[in-house]
C-alpha positions as CSV (number, residue, x, y, z in Angstrom):
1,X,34.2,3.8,-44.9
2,X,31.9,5.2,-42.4
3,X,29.6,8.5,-42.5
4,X,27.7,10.1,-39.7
5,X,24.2,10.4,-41.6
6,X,20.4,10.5,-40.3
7,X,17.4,10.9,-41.9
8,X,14.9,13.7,-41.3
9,X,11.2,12.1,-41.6
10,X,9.2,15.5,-41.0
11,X,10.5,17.0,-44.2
12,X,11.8,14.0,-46.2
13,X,15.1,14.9,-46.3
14,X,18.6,12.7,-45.7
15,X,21.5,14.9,-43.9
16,X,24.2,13.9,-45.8
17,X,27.3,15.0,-43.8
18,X,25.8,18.1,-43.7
19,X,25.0,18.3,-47.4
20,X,20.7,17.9,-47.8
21,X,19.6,15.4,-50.4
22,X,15.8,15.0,-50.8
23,X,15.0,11.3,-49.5
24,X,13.8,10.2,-52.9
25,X,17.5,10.8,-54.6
26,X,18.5,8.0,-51.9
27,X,16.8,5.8,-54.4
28,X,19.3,6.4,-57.2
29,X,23.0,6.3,-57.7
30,X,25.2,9.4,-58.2
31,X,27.6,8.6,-61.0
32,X,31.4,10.3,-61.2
33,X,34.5,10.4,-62.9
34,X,38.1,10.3,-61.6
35,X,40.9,10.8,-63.7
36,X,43.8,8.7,-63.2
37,X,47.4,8.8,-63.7
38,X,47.9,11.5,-66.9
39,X,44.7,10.3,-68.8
40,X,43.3,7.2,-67.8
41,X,39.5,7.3,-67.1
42,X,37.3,5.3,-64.4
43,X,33.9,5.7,-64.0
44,X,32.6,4.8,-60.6
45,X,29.1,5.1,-58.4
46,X,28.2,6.1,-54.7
47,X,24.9,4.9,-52.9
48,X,23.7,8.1,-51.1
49,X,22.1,6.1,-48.4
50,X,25.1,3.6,-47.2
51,X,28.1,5.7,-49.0
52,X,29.5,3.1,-50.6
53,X,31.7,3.6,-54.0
54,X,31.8,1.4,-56.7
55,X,33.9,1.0,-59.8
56,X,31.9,1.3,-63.1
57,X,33.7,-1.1,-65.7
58,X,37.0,-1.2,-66.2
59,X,39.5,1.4,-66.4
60,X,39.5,3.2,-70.0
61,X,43.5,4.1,-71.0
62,X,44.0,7.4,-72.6
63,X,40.2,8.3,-72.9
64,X,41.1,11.5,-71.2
65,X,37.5,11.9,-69.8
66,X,36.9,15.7,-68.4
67,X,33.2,16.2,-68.1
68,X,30.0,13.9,-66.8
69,X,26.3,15.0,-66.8
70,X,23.0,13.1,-67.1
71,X,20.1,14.0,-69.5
72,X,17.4,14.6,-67.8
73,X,14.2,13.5,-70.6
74,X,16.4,9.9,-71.3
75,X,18.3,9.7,-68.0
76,X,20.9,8.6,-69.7
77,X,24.6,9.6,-68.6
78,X,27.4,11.8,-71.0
79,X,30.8,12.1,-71.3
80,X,32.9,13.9,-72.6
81,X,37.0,13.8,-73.7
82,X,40.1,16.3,-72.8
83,X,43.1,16.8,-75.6
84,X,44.8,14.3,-73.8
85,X,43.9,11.3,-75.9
86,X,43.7,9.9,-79.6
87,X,40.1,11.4,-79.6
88,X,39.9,14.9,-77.9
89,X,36.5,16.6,-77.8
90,X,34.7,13.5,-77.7
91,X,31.0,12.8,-76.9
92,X,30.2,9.4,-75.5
93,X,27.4,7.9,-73.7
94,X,28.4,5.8,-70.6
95,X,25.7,2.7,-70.2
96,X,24.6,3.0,-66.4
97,X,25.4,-0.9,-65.5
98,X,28.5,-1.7,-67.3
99,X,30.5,1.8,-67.7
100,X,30.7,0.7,-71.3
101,X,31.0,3.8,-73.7
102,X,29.6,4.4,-77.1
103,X,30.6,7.2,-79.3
104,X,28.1,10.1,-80.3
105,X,30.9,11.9,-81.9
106,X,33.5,14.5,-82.2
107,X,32.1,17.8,-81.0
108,X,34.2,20.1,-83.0
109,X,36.4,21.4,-80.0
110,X,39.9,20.9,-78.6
111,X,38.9,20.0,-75.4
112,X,35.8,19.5,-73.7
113,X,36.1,20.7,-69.7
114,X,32.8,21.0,-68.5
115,X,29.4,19.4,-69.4
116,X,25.3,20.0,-68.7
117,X,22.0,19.4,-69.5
118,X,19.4,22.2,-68.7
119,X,15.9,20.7,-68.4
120,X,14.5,20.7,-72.1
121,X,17.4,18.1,-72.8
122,X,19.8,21.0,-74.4
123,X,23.3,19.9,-73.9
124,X,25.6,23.2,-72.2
125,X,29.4,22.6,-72.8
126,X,32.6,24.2,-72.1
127,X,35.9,24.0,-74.6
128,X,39.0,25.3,-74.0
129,X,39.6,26.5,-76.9
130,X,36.6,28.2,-77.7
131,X,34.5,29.1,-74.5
132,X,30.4,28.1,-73.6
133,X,28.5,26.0,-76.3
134,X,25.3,24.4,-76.8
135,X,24.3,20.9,-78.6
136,X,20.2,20.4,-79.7
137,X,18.7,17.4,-78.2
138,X,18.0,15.4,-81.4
139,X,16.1,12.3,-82.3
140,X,16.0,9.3,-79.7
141,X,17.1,12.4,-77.0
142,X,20.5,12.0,-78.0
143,X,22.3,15.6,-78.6
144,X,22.8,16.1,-82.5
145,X,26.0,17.1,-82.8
146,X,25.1,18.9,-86.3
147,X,23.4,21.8,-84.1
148,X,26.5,22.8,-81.7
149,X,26.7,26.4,-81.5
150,X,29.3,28.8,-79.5
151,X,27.0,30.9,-77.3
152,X,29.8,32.6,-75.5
153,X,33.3,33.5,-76.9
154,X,36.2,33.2,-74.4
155,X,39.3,30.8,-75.7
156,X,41.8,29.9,-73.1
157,X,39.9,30.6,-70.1
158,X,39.4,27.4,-68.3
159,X,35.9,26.7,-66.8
160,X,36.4,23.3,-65.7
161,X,33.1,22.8,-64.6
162,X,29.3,24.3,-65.3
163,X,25.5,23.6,-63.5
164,X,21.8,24.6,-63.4
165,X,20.4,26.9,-61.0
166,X,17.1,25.0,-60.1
167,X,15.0,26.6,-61.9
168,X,17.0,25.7,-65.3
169,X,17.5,30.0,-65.7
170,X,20.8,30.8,-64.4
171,X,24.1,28.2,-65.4
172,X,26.9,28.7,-63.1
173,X,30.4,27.7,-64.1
174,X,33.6,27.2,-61.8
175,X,36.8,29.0,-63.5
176,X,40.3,28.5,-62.1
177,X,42.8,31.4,-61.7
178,X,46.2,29.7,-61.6
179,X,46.9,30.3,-65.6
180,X,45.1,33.1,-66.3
181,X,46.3,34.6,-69.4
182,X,48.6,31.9,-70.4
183,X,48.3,28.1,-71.8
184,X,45.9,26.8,-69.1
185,X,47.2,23.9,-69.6
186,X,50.6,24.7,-68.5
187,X,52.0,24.2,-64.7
188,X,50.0,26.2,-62.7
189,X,51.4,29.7,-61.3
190,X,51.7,28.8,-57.7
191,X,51.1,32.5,-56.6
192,X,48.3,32.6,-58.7
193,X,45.9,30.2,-56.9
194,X,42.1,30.8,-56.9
195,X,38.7,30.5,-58.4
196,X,36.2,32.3,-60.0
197,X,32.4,31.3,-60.0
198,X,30.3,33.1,-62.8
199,X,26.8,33.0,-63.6
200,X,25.4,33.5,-67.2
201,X,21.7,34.5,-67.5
202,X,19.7,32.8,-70.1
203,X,17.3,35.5,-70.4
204,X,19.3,38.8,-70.2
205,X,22.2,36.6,-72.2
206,X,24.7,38.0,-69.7
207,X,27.7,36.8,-67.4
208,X,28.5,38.3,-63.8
209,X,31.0,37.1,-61.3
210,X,29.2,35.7,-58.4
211,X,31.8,34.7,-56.2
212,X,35.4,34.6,-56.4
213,X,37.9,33.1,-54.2
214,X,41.9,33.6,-53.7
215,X,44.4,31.3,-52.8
216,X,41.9,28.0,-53.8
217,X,42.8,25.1,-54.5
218,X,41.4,24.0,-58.0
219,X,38.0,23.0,-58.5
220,X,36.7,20.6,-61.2
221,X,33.2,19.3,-60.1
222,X,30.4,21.7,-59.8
223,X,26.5,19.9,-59.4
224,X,23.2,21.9,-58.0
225,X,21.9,20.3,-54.6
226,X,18.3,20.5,-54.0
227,X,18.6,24.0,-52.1
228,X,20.3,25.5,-54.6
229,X,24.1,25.6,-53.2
230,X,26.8,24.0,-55.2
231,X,28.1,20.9,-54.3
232,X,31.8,21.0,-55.1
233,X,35.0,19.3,-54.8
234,X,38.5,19.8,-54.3
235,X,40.8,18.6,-57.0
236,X,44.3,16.9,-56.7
237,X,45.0,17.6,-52.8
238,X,46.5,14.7,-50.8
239,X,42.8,14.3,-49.0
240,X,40.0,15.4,-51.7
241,X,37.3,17.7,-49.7
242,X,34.1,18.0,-50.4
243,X,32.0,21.1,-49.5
244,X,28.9,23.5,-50.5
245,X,28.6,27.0,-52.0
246,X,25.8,29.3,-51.6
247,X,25.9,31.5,-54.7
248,X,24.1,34.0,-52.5
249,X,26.2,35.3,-49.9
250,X,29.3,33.2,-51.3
251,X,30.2,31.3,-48.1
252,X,31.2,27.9,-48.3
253,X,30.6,25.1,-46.2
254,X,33.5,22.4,-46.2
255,X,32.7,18.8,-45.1
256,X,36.5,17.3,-44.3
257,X,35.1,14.3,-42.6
258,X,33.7,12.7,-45.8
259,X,36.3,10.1,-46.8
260,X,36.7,10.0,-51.1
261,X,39.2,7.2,-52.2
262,X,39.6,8.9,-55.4
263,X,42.1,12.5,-55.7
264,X,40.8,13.6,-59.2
265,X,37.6,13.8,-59.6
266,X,36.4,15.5,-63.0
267,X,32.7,15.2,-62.5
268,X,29.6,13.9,-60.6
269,X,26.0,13.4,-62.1
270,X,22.6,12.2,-60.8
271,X,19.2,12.7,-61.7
272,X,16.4,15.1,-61.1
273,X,13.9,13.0,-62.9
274,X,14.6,10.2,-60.9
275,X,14.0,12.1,-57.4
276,X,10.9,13.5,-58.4
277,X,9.4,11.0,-59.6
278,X,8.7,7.9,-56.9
279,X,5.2,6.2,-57.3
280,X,3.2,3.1,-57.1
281,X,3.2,0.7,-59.6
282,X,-0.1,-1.1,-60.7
283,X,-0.3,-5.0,-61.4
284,X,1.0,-5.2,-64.7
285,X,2.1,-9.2,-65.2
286,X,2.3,-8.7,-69.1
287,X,5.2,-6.7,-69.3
288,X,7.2,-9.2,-67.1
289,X,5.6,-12.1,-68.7
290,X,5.6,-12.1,-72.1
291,X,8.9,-11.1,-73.4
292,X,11.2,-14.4,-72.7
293,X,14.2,-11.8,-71.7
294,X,12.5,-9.9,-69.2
295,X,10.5,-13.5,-68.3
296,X,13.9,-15.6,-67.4
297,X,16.5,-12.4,-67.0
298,X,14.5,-10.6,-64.2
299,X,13.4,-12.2,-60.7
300,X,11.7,-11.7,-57.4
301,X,14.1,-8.7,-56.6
302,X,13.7,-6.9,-59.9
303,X,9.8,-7.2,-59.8
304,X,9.9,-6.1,-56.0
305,X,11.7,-3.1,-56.9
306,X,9.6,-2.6,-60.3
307,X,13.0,-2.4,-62.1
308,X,14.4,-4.4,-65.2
309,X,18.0,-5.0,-65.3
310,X,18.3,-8.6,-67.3
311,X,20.8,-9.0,-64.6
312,X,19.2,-11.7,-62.2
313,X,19.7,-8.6,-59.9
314,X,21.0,-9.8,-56.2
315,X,20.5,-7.4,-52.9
316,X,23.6,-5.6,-52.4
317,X,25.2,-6.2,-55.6
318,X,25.1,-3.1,-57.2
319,X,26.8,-1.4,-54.0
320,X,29.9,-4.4,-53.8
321,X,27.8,-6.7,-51.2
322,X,27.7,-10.0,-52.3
323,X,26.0,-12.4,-50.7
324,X,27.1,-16.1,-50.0
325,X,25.2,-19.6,-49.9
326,X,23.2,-20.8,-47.4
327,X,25.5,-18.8,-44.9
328,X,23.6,-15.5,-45.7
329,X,20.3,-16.4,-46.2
330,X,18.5,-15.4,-43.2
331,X,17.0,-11.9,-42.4
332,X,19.8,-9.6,-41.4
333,X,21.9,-10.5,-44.0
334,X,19.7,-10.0,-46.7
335,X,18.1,-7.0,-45.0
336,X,21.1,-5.4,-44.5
337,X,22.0,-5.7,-48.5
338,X,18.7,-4.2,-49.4
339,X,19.4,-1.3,-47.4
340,X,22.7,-0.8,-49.5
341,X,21.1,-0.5,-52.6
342,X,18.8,2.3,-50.7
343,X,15.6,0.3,-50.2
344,X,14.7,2.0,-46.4
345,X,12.9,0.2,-43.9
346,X,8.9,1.0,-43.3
347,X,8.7,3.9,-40.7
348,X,6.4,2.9,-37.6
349,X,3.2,4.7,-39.6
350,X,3.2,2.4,-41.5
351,X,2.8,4.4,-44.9
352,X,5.9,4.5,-47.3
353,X,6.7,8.1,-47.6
354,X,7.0,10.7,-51.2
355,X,4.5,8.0,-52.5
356,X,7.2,5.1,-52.6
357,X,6.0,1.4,-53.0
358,X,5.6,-0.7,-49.8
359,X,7.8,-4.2,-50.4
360,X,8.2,-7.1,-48.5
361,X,10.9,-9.8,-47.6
362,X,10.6,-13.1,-46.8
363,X,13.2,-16.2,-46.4
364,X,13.6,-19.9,-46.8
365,X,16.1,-20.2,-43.9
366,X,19.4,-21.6,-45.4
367,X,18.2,-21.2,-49.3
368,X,16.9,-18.9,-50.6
369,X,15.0,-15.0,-50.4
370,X,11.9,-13.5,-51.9
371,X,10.6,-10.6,-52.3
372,X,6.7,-9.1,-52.8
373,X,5.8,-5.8,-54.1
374,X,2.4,-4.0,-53.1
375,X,0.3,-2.5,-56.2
376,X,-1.8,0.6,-56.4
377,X,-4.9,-1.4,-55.8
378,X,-3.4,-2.6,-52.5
379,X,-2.9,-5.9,-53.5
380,X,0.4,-7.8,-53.6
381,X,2.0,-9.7,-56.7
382,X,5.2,-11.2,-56.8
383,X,7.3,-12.9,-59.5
384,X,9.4,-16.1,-58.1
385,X,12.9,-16.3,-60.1
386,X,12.7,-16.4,-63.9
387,X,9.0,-18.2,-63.7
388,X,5.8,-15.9,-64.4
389,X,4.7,-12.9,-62.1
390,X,1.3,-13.5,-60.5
391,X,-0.5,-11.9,-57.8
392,X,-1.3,-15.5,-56.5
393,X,0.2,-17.4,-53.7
394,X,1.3,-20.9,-53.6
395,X,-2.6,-22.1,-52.8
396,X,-3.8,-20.3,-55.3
397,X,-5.3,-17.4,-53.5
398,X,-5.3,-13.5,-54.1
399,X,-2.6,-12.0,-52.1
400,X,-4.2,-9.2,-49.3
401,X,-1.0,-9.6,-47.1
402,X,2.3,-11.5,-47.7
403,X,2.4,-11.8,-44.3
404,X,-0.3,-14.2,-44.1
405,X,0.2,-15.8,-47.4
406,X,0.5,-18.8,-48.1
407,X,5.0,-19.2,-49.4
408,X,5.8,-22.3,-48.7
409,X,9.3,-22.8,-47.8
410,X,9.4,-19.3,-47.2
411,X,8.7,-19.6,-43.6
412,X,10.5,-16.6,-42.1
413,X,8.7,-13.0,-42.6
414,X,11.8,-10.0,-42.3
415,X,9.4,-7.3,-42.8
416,X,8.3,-4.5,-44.7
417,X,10.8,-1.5,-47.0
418,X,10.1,1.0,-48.9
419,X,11.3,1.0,-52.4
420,X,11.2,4.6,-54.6
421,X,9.8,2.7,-58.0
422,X,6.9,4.4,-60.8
423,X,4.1,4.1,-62.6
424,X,5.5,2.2,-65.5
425,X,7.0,-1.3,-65.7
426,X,10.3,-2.0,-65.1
427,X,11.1,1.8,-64.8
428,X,12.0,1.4,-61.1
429,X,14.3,3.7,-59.6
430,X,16.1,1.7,-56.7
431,X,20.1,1.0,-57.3
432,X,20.2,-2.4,-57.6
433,X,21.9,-5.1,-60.3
């Protein structure tokens, strides 16, 4: 799959088919949802940067999953269940790398259509069968499902969706018309197609229609871009459509050349935390060093990026590259994984942009890669495999410049990325596994 995409260096932004995401949210993954055949439930990611979906474990039978968001204090991602399963109005939280889910609980409700976080971690829902909720953030950041409270009464009206307004003070929510007044879970009134987007203010506590829309086709995924339009998408049409709504003047922008290879998609989910908050790393080697997991699970690739997986993480993996031996290990091909997982190459400047870490490649042609990170002293460290990080080189010397360093078999020099990592070890923000 292909997409016409190029990235804007005087404001930082990536033109994403049209829709704007700031150039530091290339450095995650957005995580979704697609329902599949009645009930079945698989979890999946896209890389922003080289638009490349992944499947996110294995396929979940009868889970009924109907809403996705991520908390933004733990960045940790939430799901929740239809009717349609042994367990409706579940709460589960899905584990980023695996798709594994663990149960929180049973919320109380029917069914669960619409989830999200606003920013003090407070967990928004919607339920079918009662209308808009809300769920404390408890200890450990995980919502305490002792605290859920209905906020606004409206049983059977189907909102399948709900999202932040930037500025966490208006929550918007996507209804669909084609039952209204009957079981929305009946077969929808074909003359009786539309939607309905309403926006509830925290402060006054009251709803208004903002936009509404006849003749629609449904819409289950609502999530705030960075402007403050909607990103949205079409649900159960032969070709799924992707567009953006401006809640201001209610006109929508529709994007038909993005190709989705999934028809029902119930939700999408990324972080704000994670954009805003790219930095530099300082030298740490403790951290890396002196836990035996992190020591032999982690190698040059997770220390470049500043990220622990206990994976043995491998360039491109996380976005379905994988890379064979010795046929791939030479520049390009290792490069070119990289730059799949989002790492960007180093503009001409010089300077990593949205203070993102500066990281370096190098290769022992036929064997093996290695990568260096750059610390906020200037220096460089590096950790080789599941042996010790040091900011050493292999004669023993401080490291000013990998370029000039001395690697040993590591004869060829690739070049410089940027990588979006932060201030604390391990914490790195880069999609990679």
């Amino acid at each position: 799959m292909k997409l016409a995409r190029w990235f804007k260096t005087t404001q930082s932004y990536f033109l994403f088919s049209g829709l704007i995401f700031p150039q530091a949210l290339l450095a995650t993954t957005i995580v979704g949802v697609d329902d599949q055949q009645l009930n079945d439930t698989q979890f999946f990611t896209l890389n922003p940067i080289s638009y490349q979906f992944s499947e996110l474990g294995s396929l979940y039978e009868d889970y009924d999953i109907e809403a996705l968001d991520i908390h933004p204090l733990a960045n940790k991602v939430y799901a929740a269940s239809g009717d349609n399963t042994p367990h409706p109005g579940y709460l589960y939280q899905v584990d980023e790398f695996s798709g594994a889910l663990t149960p929180v609980g049973a919320v109380g409700f029917k069914e669960i259509d619409g989830l999200t976080f606003d920013p003090s971690g407070m967990l928004w829902g919607w339920a079918q069968d009662v209308g808009l909720f809300t769920v404390k953030n408890g200890i450990d950041n995980v919502p305490d499902l002792s605290t859920v409270q209905v906020v606004l009464h409206q049983p059977g009206v189907e909102v399948e969706d709900l999202t932040w307004n930037k500025a966490g003070t208006t929550l918007y929510g996507v209804q669909n018309l084609h039952n209204v007044g009957i079981d929305p879970d009946a077969e929808p009134d074909p003359g009786a197609n539309g939607i309905r987007v309403w926006a509830y203010d925290t402060r006054s506590k009251k709803i208004k229609l903002q936009c509404e829309f006849a003749k629609a086709p449904e819409i289950e995924v609502l999530e705030t871009l960075p402007n403050d339009t909607l990103l949205f998408s079409y649900h159960e049409i032969s070709k799924p459509i992707v567009g953006a709504l401006d809640v201001h003047t209610c006109q929508v922008d529709i994007r038909p050349d993005l190709v989705i290879p999934y028809t029902d998609i119930e939700g999408l989910a990324w972080s704000e935390d994670i954009i805003s908050q790219c930095s530099i790393p300082p030298y740490q080697p403790d951290y890396w060093n002196n836990n035996w997991q992190i020591l032999f699970s982690n190698n040059c690739y997770n220390y470049g990026n500043n990220k622990r997986t206990d994976t043995y993480a491998q360039p491109g993996r996380a976005s379905g590259i994988f890379l064979s031996w010795p046929e791939e290990m030479n520049c390009e091909a290792v490069k070119n994984a990289a730059l799949a997982d989002g790492l960007v190459p180093l503009p001409a400047s010089g300077v990593c942009p949205d203070t993102e870490d500066k990281v370096a490649l190098v290769i022992a042609p036929g064997w093996d890669y290695h990568w260096y990170r750059q610390g906020n002293d200037g220096m460089w460290s590096h950790k080789p495999g599941g042996t010790p990080a040091t900011h050493l080189d292999n004669s023993g010397k401080l490291i000013t410049t990998p370029e000039t360093a001395d690697r040993g078999w590591y004869t060829d020099f690739c070049g410089y990325f940027c990588a979006c990592s932060d201030k604390e070890q391990g914490q790195g923000h880069e999609n990679i596994w």
